[in-house]
MIFI-336164 format. One line per field, with one value per residue (C-alpha): residue in one letter; x, y, z. Coordinates in Angstrom, 3 decimals, always signed. Layout:
residuo = [A; ...]
east = [X; ...]
north = [Y; ...]
up = [Z; ...]
***
This chain:
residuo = [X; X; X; X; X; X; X; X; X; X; X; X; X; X; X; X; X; X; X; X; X; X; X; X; X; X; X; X; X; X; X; X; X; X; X; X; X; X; X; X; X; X; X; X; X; X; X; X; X; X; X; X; X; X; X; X; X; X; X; X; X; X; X; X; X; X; X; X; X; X; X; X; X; X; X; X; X; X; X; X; X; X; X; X; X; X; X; X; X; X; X; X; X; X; X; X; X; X; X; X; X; X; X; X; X; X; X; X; X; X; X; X; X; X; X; X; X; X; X; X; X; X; X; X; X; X; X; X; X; X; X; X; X; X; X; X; X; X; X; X; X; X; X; X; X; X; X; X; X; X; X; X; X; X; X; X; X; X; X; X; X; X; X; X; X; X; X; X; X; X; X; X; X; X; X; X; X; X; X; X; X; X; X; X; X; X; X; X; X; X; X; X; X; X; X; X; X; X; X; X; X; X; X; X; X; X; X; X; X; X; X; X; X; X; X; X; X; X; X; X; X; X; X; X; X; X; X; X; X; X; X; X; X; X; X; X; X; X; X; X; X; X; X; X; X; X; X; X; X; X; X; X; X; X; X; X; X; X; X; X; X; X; X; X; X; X; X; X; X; X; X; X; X; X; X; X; X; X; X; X; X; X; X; X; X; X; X; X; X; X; X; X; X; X; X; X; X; X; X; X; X; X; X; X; X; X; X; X; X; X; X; X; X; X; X; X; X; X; X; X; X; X; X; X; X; X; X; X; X; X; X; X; X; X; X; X; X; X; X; X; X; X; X; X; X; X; X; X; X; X; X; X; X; X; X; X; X; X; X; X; X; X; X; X; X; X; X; X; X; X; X; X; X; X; X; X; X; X; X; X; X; X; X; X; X; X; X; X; X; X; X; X; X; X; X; X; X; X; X; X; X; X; X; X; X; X; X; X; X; X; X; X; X; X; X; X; X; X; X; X; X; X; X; X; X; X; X; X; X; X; X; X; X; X; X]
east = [+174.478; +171.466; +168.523; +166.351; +169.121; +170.454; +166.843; +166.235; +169.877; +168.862; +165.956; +166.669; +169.768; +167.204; +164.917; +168.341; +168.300; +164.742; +165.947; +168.365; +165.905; +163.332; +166.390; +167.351; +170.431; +171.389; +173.754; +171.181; +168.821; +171.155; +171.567; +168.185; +167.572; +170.368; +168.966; +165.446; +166.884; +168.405; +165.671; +163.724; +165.878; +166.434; +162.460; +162.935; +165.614; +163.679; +160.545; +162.574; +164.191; +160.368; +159.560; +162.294; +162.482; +158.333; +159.275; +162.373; +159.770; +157.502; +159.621; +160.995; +157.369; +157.036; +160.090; +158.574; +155.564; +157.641; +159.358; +155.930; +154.284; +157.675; +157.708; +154.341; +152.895; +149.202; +147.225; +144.932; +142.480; +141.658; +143.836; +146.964; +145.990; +146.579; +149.190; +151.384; +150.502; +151.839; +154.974; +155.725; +156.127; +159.141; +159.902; +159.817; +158.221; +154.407; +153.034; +149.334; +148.599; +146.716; +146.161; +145.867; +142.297; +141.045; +137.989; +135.724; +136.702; +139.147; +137.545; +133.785; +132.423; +130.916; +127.158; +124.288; +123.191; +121.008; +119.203; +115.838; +116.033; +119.365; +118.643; +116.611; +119.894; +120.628; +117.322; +117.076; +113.831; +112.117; +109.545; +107.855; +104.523; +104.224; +100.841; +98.102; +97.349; +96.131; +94.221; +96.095; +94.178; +93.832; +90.426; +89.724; +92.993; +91.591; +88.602; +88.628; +88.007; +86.002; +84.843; +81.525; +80.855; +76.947; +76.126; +74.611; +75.269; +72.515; +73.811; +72.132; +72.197; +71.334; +68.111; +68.211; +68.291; +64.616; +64.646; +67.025; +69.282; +70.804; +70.901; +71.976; +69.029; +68.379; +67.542; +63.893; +63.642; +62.144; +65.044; +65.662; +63.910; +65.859; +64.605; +66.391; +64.752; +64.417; +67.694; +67.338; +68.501; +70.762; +71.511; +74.357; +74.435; +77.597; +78.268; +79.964; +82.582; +83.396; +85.398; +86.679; +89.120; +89.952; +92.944; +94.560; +96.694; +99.509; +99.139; +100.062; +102.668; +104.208; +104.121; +103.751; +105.088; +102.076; +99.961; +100.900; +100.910; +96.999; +96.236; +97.565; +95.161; +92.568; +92.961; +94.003; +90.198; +88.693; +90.189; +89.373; +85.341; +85.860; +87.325; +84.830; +81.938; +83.067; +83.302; +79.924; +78.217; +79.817; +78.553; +74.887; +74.691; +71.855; +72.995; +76.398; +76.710; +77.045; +77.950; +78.989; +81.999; +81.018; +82.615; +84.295; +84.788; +88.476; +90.970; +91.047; +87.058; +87.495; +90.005; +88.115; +84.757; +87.610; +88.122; +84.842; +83.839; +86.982; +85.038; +81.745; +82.852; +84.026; +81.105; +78.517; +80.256; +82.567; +85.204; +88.218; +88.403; +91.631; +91.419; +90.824; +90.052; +90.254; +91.014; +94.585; +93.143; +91.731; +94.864; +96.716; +94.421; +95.661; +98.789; +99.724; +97.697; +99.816; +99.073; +99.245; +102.658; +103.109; +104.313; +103.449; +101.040; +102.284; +105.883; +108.014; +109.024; +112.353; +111.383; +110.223; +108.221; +105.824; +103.007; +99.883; +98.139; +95.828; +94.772; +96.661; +94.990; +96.009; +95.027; +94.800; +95.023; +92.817; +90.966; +88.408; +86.523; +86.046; +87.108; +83.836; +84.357; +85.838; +85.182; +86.605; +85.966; +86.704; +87.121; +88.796; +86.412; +83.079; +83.026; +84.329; +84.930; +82.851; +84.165; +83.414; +87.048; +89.160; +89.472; +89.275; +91.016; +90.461; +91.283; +89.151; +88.858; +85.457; +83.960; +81.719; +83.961; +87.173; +88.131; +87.982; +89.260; +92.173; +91.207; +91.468; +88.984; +90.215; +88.072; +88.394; +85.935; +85.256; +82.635; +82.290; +79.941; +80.667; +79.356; +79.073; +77.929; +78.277; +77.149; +77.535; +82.018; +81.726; +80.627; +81.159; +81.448; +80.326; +81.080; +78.021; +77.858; +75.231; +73.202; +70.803; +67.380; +66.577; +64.095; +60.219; +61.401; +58.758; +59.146; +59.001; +57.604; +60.635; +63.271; +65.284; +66.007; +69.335; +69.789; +73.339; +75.150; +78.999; +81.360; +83.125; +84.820; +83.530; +79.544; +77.283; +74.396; +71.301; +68.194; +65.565; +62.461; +59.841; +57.342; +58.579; +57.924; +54.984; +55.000; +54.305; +53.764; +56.890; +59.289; +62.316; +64.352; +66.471; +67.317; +69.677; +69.657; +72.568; +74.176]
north = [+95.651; +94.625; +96.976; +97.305; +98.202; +100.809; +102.037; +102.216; +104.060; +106.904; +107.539; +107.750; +109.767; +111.938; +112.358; +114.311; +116.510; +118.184; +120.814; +122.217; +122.256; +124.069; +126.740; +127.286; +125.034; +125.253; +122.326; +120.118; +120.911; +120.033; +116.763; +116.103; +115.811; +113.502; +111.370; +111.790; +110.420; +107.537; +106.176; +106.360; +104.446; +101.833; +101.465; +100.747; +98.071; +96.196; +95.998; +94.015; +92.221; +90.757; +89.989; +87.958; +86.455; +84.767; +83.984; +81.870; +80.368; +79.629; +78.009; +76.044; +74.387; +73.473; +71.582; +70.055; +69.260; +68.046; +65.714; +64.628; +63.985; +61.981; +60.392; +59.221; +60.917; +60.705; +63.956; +65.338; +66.298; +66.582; +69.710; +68.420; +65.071; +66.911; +69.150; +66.409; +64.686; +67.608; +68.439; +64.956; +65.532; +66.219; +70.239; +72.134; +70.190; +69.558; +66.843; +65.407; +64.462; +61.240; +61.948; +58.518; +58.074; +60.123; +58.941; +58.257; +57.796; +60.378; +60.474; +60.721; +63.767; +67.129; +67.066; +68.686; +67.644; +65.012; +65.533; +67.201; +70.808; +71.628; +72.163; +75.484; +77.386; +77.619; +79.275; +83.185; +84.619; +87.261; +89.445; +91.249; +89.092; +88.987; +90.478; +89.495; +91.941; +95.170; +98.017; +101.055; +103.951; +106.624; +107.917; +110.134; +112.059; +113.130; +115.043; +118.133; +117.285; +118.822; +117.989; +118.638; +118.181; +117.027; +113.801; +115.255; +117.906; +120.024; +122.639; +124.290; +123.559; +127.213; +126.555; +127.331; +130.617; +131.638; +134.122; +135.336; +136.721; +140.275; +142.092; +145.421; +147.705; +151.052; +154.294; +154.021; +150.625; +147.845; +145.738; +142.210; +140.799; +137.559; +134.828; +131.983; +129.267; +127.943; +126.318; +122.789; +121.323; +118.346; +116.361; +113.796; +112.120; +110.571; +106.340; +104.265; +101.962; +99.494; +96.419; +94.309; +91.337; +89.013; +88.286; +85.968; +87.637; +84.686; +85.831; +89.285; +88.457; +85.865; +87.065; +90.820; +90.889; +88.727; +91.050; +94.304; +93.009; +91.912; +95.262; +96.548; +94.533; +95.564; +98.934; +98.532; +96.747; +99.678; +102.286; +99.627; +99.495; +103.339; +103.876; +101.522; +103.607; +106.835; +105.133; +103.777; +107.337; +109.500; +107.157; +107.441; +111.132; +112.655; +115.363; +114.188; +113.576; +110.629; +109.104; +106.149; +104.087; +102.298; +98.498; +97.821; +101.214; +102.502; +103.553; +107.135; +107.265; +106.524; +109.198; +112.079; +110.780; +111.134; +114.723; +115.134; +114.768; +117.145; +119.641; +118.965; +119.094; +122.689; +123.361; +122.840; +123.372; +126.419; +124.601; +122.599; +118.885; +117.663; +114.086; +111.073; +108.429; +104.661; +100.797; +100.055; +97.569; +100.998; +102.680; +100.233; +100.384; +103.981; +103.470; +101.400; +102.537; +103.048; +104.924; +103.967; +104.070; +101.757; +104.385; +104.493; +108.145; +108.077; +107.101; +104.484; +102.506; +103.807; +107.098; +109.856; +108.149; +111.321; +110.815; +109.324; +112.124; +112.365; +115.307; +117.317; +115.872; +113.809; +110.115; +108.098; +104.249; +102.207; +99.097; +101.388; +101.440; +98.562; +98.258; +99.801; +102.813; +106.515; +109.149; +112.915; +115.404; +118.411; +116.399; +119.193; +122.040; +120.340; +117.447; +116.666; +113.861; +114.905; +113.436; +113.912; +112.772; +110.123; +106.553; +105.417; +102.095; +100.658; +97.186; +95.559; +92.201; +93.258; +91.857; +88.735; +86.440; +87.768; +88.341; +84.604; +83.116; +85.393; +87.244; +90.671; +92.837; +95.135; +97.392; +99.745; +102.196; +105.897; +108.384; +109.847; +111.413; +112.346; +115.667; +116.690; +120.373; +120.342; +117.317; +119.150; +118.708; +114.772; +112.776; +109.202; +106.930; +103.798; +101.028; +99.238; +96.526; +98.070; +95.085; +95.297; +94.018; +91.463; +91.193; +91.523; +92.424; +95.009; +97.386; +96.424; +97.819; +99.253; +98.743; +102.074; +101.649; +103.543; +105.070; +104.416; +107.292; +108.120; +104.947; +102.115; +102.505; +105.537; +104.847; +107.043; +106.149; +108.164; +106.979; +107.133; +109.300; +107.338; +108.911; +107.347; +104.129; +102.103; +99.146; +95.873; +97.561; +99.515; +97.937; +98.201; +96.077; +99.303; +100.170; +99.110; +98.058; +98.202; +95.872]
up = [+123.647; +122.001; +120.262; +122.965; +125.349; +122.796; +122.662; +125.718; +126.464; +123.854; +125.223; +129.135; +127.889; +125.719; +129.265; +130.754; +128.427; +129.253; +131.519; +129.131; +126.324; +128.942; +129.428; +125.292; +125.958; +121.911; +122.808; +124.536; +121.435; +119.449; +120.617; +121.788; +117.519; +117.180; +119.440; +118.039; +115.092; +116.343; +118.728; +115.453; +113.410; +116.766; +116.448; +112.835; +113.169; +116.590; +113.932; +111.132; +113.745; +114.973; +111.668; +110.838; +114.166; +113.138; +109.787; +111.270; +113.830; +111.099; +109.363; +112.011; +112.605; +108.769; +108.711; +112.248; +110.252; +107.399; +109.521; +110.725; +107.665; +106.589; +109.821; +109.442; +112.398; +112.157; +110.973; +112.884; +110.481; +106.826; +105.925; +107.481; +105.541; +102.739; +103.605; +104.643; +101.379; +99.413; +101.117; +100.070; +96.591; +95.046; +95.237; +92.248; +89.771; +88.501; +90.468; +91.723; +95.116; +95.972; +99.657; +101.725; +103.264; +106.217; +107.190; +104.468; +100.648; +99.295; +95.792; +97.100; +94.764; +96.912; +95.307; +97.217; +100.282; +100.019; +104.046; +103.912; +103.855; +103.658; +99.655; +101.172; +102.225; +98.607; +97.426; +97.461; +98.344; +96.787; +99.253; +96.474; +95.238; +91.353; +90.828; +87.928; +84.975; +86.148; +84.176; +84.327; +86.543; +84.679; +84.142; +87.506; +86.516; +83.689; +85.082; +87.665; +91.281; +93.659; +97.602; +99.030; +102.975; +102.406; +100.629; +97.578; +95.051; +93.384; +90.627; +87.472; +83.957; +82.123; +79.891; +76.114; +74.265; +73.403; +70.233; +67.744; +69.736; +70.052; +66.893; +65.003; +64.897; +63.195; +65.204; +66.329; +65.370; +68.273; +70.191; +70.151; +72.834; +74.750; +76.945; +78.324; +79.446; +83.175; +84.041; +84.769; +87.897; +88.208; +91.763; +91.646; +95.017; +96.129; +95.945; +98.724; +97.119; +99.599; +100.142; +102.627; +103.636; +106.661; +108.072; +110.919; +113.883; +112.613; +109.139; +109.806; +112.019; +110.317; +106.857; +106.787; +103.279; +102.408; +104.483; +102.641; +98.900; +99.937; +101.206; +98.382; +96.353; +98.015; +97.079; +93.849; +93.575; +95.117; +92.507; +89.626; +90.828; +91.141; +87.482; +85.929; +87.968; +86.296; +82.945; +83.585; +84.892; +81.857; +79.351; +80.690; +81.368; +79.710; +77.372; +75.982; +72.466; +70.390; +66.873; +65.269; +63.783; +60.789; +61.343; +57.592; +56.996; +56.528; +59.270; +57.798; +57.683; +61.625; +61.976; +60.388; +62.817; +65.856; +63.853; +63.898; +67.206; +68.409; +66.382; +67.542; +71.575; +70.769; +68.657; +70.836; +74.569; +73.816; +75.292; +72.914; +73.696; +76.186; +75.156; +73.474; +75.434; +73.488; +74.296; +73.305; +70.497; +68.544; +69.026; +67.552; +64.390; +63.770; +64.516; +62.300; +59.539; +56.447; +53.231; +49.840; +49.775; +52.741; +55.326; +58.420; +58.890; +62.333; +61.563; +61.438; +64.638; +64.616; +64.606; +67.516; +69.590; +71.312; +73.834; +72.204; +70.123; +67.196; +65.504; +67.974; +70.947; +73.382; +73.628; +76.993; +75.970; +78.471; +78.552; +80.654; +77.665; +75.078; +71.772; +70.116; +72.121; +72.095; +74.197; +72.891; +75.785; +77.256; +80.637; +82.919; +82.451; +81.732; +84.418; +87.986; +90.470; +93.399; +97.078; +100.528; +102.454; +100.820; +101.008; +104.630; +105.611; +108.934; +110.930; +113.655; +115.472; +117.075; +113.927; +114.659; +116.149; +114.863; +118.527; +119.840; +116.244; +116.060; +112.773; +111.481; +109.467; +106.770; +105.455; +102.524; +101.709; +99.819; +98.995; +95.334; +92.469; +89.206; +88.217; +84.260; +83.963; +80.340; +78.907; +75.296; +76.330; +75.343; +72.485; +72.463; +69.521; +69.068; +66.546; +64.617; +62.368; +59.492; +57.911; +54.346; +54.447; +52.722; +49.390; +51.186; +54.557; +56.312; +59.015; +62.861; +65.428; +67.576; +64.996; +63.544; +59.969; +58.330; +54.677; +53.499; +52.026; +50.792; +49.486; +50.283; +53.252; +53.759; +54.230; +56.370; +57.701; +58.400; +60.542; +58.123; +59.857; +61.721; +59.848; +57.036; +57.969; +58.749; +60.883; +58.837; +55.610; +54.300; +52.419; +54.146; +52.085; +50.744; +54.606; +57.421; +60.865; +62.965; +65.798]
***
């Protein structure tokens, strides 16, 4: 008797036993685990059995392939070219196989394809565009925000303080009398920065990635105009306070101006300055300012590296402004970036003839003021070139002339009184102009 028929014996002969298991037949349980056992085990055995039985049948058709190849029965393809080619060779030693030809030359070399376009199944692409230099954003973060549902915003400016102001007086004594002056009132009226950009139906379809790194351009271009807007509208506010950076004078006269103006913003607004705003070219000239020892002020490059900050405050590094500029403000509390909504994007083909040509307008587009309160928060500096007169030179009409103060690489200059000077007759030789 085989496996299978011993399997299949144990397990009708286990089926009998069901009833007396049902009943608590200790007997019939008994045996009913013996058998358990042993159909196990026969399961076992019929497994081996298989596997042995393929490996014999597999190695029954090698030898019929061996007998083939010796034979000289024809391959039927490449691989059993060279499998016949190999079992050829003498067993158990090193050996290398010169399979006979099967087609074409045996010793042709793989290379790359040589038919148009196959070359392109071996090039990975990359969906994400490689964009140009872009200036960081930066600037509208560093004011308060605000949104107004008209298109202009009126507010007051408080006028000066008329008199002495309050004072300690003696019993029966008069007051101090106050007066401020009429407030002034300022309107900022909101700008439209706007932008636009066509595209086909085939474009968008075909090459969406294309599609969205352009959108994305365009506004990236809208928040650039915007930035350079604000830049633009803080510089020419009325009110804000200014000073200069003497070109040739030394890195630690320009930090004590930066010093300077920090002061001056709390001086003169009540408020204490929240940044420095400069173009990364500036920065770089403190930085790396050393003293006369030859160490860094700021600390060597393999030191802790903090957040841009000088004198305390902190310093936003943008090409915003240019290299002949720096703004020190108290940006949060004494200006604002007014808007009505934000920036509205929206498609159309009803433009022109976009319908019949198959084209798609994107437009871009957003609503915004800037609002300083307290022109007194900001003082910008400004580099100048100072130049001497020369031997004979006399005053011009329009021109400001400077006195020169302090020392080398420290200079100050002072504009010299215009009623000190008289248009083609003083000698200005002893003054400066500036550029």
């Amino acid at each position: 008797m085989n496996l299978k028929e011993n399997l299949k014996t144990s397990q009708a002969e286990l089926q009998g036993l069901k009833s007396g298991i049902e009943s608590g037949d200790a007997e019939a349980i008994k045996r009913a685990g013996e058998l358990t056992s042993q159909i196990e085990n026969l399961k076992e055995q019929i497994k081996t059995a298989e596997k042995a039985a393929n490996l014999l049948s597999q190695i029954g058709n090698d030898e019929d392939e061996q007998a083939g190849a010796e034979s000289g029965v024809k391959a039927k393809n490449l691989g059993e070219n060279l499998v016949n080619a190999v079992k050829s060779a003498a067993p158990g030693k090193r050996f290398t196989v010169n399979a006979p030809e099967f087609g074409k030359a045996y010793n042709d070399v793989q290379k790359t394809p040589s038919t148009s376009g196959v070359s392109d199944f071996a090039t990975d692409l990359d969906y994400n565009v490689v964009t140009g230099a872009r200036t960081a954003l930066v600037i509208r973060d560093l004011f308060g925000s605000e949104t107004i549902s008209g298109s202009t915003l009126k507010f007051l400016v408080e006028g000066a303080l008329e008199g002495d102001g309050a004072k300690v007086t003696n019993e029966g004594a008069s007051k101090a009398q106050l007066h401020f002056a009429d407030p002034t009132p300022v309107t900022v009226s909101l700008k439209k920065i706007t932008a636009f950009i066509k595209e086909s139906d085939e474009y968008i379809s075909d090459y969406p990635f294309l599609a969205s790194a352009v959108n994305g351009r365009l506004l990236y271009q809208l928040a650039l105009k915007e930035q350079n807007e604000l830049t633009s509208d803080l510089l020419g506010t009325s009110g804000i306070q200014t000073g200069d950076i003497v070109s040739g004078n030394t890195t630690n006269d320009l930090a004590e101006r930066i010093l300077k103006a920090i002061s001056d913003v709390q001086e003169e607004s009540g408020f204490a300055a929240d940044v420095i705003v400069m173009n990364p070219s500036t920065w770089f000239t403190l930085r790396s300012a050393k003293d006369s020892n030859g160490q860094y002020y700021g600390g060597g490059f393999f030191g802790a590296q903090n957040a841009p900050n000088l004198w305390g405050t902190p310093v936003c590094v943008t090409t915003a402004v240019t290299s002949s500029q720096i703004i020190v403000g108290a940006f949060k509390t004494c200006g604002s970036v007014v808007t009505k909504g934000g920036v509205s994007v929206e498609m159309t083909n009803a433009d022109q003839d976009d319908f019949i040509k198959n084209l798609m307008t994107i437009r871009a587009e957003e609503r915004l003021a800037l609002a300083v309160r307290r022109p007194a928060g900001f003082k910008v500096l400004t580099s100048y070139t100072y130049t001497k007169g020369s031997a004979g030179d006399k005053a011009q009409s329009g021109v400001t002339y400077y006195s020169q103060s302090g020392s080398a690489g420290a200079y100050v200059y002072t504009a010299v009184p215009a009623s000190e000077i008289t248009v083609g007759t003083t000698d200005v030789s002893g003054y400066y102009t500036r550029a």
